[in-house]
ROKE-886503 format. One line per 3 residues: their letters; for each residue x negated, y, z negated of N, C-alpha, C. Coordinates in steps of 0.001 Angstrom, whole numbers, padded with zeros to 6 digits, m for minus. Atoms other than C-alpha are relative to their C-alpha. Example, Ala and Ser with C-alpha at 12.3 -4.5 7.8 and 13.67 -1.06 7.14 Angstrom:
AS	m000890/m001190/000000/m012300/m004500/m007800/m000900/001200/000000; 000820/m001190/000060/m013670/m001060/m007140/000770/001090/m000730 $
***
This chain:
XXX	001022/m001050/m000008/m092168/089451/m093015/000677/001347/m000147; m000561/m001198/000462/m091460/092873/m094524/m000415/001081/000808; 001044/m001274/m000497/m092192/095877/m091778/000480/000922/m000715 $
XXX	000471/m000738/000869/m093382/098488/m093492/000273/001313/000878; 000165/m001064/m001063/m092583/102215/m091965/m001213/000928/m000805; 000736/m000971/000485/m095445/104502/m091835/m000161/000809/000689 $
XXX	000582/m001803/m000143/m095937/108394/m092179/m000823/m000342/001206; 000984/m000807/m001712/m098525/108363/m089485/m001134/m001118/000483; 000574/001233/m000472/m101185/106200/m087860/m000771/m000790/m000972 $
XXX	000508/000591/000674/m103477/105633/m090584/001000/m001109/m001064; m000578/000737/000947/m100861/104061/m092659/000483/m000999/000302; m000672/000775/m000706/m099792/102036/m089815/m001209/m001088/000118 $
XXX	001380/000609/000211/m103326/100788/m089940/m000243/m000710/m000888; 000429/000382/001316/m103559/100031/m093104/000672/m001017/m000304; m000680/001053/000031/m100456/098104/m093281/m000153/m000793/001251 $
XXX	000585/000880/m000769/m101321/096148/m090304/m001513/m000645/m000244; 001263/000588/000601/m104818/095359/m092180/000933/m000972/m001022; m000200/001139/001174/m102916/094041/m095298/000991/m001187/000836 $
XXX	m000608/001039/m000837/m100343/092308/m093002/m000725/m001731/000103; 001153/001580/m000459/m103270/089906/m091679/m000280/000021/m001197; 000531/000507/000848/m104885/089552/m094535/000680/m000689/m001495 $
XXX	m001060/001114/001019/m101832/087930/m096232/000523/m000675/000519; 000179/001100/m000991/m101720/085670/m093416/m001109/m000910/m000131; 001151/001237/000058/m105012/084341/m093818/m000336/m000198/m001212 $
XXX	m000296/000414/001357/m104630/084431/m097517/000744/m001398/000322; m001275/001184/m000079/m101411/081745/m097034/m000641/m001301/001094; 000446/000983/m001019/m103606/079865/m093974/m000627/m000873/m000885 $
XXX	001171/000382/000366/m106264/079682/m096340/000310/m000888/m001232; m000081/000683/001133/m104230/078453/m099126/000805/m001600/000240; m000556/001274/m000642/m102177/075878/m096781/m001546/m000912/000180 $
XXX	001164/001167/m000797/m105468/074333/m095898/m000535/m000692/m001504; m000087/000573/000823/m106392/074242/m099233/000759/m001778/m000366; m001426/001245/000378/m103381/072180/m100262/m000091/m001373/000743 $
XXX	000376/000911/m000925/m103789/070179/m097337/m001154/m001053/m000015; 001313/000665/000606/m107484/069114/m098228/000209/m000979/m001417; 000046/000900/001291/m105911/068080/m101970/000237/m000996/000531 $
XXX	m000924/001052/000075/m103290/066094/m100598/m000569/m001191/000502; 000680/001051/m001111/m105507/064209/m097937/m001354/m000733/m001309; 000883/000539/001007/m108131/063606/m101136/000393/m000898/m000814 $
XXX	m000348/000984/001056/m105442/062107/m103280/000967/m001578/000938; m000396/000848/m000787/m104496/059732/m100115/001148/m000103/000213; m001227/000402/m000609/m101088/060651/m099298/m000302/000747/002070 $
***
């Protein structure tokens, strides 16, 4: 994980918004994956 320094609070904000939301991007795409694999019966 890359921390990010920021100028001032809002930016600290902001990157702590995208943070999560490229967490639950990667959750969302593990589960995915997870759903193929269990479909094609391994």
């Amino acid at each position: 994980v890359k921390f990010m320094k920021a100028r001032n609070e809002k930016e600290a904000a902001e990157a702590e918004l995208q943070t999560s939301k490229m967490q639950v991007d990667a959750a969302n795409e593990a589960e995915r994956t997870k759903q193929q694999l269990g479909e094609e019966g391994f």
